[in-house]
N, C-alpha and C positions, 0 to 999 in steps of 0.2 A: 350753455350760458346760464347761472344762474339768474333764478329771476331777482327785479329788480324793486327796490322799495321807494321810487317813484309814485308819489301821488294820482290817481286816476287823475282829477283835472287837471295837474301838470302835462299827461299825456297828452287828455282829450283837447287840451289848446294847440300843441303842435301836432295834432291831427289835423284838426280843423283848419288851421293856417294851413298847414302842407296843401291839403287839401284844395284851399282855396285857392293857392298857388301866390300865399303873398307872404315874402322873406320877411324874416325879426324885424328888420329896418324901415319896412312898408308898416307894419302893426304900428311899432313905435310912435312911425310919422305921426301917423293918425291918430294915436291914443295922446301924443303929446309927451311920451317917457320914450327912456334912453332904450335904443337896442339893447343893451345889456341885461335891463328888467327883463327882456321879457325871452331872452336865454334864461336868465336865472330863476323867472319861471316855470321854463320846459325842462330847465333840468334840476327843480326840487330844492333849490340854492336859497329862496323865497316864498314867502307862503302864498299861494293863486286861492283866495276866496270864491265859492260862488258866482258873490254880485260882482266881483272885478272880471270873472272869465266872462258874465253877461254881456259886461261892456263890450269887453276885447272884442270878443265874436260879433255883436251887433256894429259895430265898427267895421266887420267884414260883409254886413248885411244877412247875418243868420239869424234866428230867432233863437230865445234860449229854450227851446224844443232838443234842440239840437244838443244839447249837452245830455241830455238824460238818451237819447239814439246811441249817440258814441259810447255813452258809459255802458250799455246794453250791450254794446255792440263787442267792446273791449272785454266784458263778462263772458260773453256768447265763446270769445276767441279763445280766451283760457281754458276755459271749460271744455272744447273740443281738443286744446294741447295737453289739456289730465289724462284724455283718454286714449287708453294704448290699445293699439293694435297689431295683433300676431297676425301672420299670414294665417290666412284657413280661418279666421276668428270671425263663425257666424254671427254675435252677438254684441260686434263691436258698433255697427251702424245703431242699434236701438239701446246702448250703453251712451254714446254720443248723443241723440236724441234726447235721454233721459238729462242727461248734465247742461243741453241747451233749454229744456221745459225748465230745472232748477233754478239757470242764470236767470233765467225772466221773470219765477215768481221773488227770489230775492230782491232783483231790481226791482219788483212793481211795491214789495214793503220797505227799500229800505225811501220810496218817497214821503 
């Protein structure tokens, strides 16, 4: 599957709801917008701001700690799918390691 040009906080909101375990239609209630925004949020349709994912999420009682975790987190995940691995490939665990140290100092500049 190619990858996908999805917004990182496009993601990181339908992470965070999954997560929570609360469907479009529970967000919506509570944020006072249409289930549809906030599909056409998760899926890039719409542009998700910052301070709007703030809301959304504190609406679910997370703090916005929480977004820069997931973005990390989201980082960390790619970075370990870069990295290939052959059978027999001693060098693949600290190849892996190197592209997770990367993900982290990237995310800590690009705050």
């Amino acid at each position: 599957m190619p990858p996908s040009d999805l917004p990182d906080l496009c993601i990181v909101l339908g992470v965070l709801r999954q997560g929570q375990r609360w469907s479009q239609g529970d967000l919506a209630a509570a944020a006072g917008f249409s289930a549809t925004l906030i599909s056409d949020y998760e899926r890039g349709k719409r542009t998700l701001t910052r301070p709007r994912l703030e809301l959304l999420i504190g609406l679910m009682g997370l703090p916005p700690e929480r977004i820069d975790a997931t973005l990390e987190w989201l980082e960390e995940s790619r970075a370990s799918s870069r990295t290939l691995v052959a059978p027999g490939d001693s060098l693949a665990r600290t190849r892996r390691k190197a592209d997770q140290v990367t993900a982290r100092v990237t995310g800590l500049t690009r705050r």
